[in-house]
N, C-alpha and C positions, 0 to 999 in steps of 0.2 A: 396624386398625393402632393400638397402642398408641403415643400421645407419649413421645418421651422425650429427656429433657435429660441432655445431657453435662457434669460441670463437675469443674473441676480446678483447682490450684493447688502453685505452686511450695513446696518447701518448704524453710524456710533451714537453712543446713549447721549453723546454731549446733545445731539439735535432733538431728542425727546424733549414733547413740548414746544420747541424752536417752529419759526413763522418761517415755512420753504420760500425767499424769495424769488429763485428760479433753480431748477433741476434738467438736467438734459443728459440722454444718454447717447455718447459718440463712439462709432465702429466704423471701420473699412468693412466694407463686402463687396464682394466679387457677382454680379451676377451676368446669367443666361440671358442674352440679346435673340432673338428671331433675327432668320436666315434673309429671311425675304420681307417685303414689303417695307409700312411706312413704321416708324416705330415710337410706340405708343410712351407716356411717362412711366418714369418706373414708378412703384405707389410702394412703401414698406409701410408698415401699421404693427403699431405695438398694443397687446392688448393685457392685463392687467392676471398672471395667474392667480387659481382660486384655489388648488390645492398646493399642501406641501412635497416637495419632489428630493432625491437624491440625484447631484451631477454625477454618482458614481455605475447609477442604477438605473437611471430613469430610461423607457423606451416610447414607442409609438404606444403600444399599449400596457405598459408596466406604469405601477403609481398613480395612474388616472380613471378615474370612472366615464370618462369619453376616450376613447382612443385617437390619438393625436394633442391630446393635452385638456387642462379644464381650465377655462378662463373665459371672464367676462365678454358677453358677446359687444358690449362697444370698445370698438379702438381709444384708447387711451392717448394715442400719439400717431402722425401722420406725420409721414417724411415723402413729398414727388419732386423728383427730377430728372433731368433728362435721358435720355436712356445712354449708359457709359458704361462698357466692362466692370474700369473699378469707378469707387465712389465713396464720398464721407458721409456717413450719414450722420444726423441730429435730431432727435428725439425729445421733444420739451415732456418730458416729465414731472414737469411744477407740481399740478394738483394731486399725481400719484403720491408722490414723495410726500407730499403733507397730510394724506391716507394715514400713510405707514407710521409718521414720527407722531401723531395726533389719537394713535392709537382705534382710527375708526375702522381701518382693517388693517391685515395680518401684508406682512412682508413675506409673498414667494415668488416676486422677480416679475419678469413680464415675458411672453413668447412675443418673438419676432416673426413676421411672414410676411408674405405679399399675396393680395387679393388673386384670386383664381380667374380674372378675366382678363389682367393684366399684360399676360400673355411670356413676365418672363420669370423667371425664377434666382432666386440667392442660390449662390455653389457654394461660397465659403465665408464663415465671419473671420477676418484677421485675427486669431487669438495669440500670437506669438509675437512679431512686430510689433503690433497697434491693437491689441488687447483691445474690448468695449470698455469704457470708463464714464462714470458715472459723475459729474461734476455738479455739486451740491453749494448754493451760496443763501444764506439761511441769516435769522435776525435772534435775537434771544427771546424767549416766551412773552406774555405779559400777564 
């Protein structure tokens, strides 16, 4: 089973309608390195949820009609680098975020994971320190 992190945020009415000129989403995670041999990039990929979810409630198979979550099968964002315990990652979320504020689809976050061939896996997103934050720089409509 692949980890995967769910993260979301509100997004304020001032950007409705607003031109996304860039979005990105930054976290600390912590991941799983192999013991042995040569060690490959780490690859996270963010992909785009399709249903609505509760952080209070949601599981592997609760809330979704696929278990393990429901979201768009292309990656929305590609974060590789080198393989490191910890790491910052950066997620260009430009075109999602202008999805969401443009009204062309619905705002329910995005799942984080790493591809299964990869070879390592996320253990933990920083949510206490270094919270994901979502940093939104936007133009006014026309």
């Amino acid at each position: 089973m692949i980890p995967r992190y769910l993260v979301s945020f509100e997004i304020p009415e001032v950007l409705n309608g607003a031109t996304i000129d860039f979005a990105r989403l930054r976290m600390r995670a912590e991941v799983t390195l192999p013991e042995v041999g040569s060690l490959p990039p780490v690859v996270i990929e963010a992909y785009p949820v399709t249903t609505a979810w509760d952080a209070e409630s949601v599981g592997w198979s609760t809330d979704w009609e696929t278990a393990g979550g429901d979201f768009n099968e292309h990656a929305c964002a590609t974060y590789v680098s080198d393989a490191t315990e910890t790491m910052s990652v950066s997620l260009d979320l430009t075109h999602v975020v202008q999805r969401w504020v443009s009204d062309e689809t619905e705002n329910h976050g995005v799942i984080i994971l790493l591809p299964a061939v990869c070879g390592h896996a996320i253990t933990t997103v920083d949510q206490q320190s270094n919270p994901p934050v979502l940093e939104v720089y936007w133009s006014a409509g026309r």
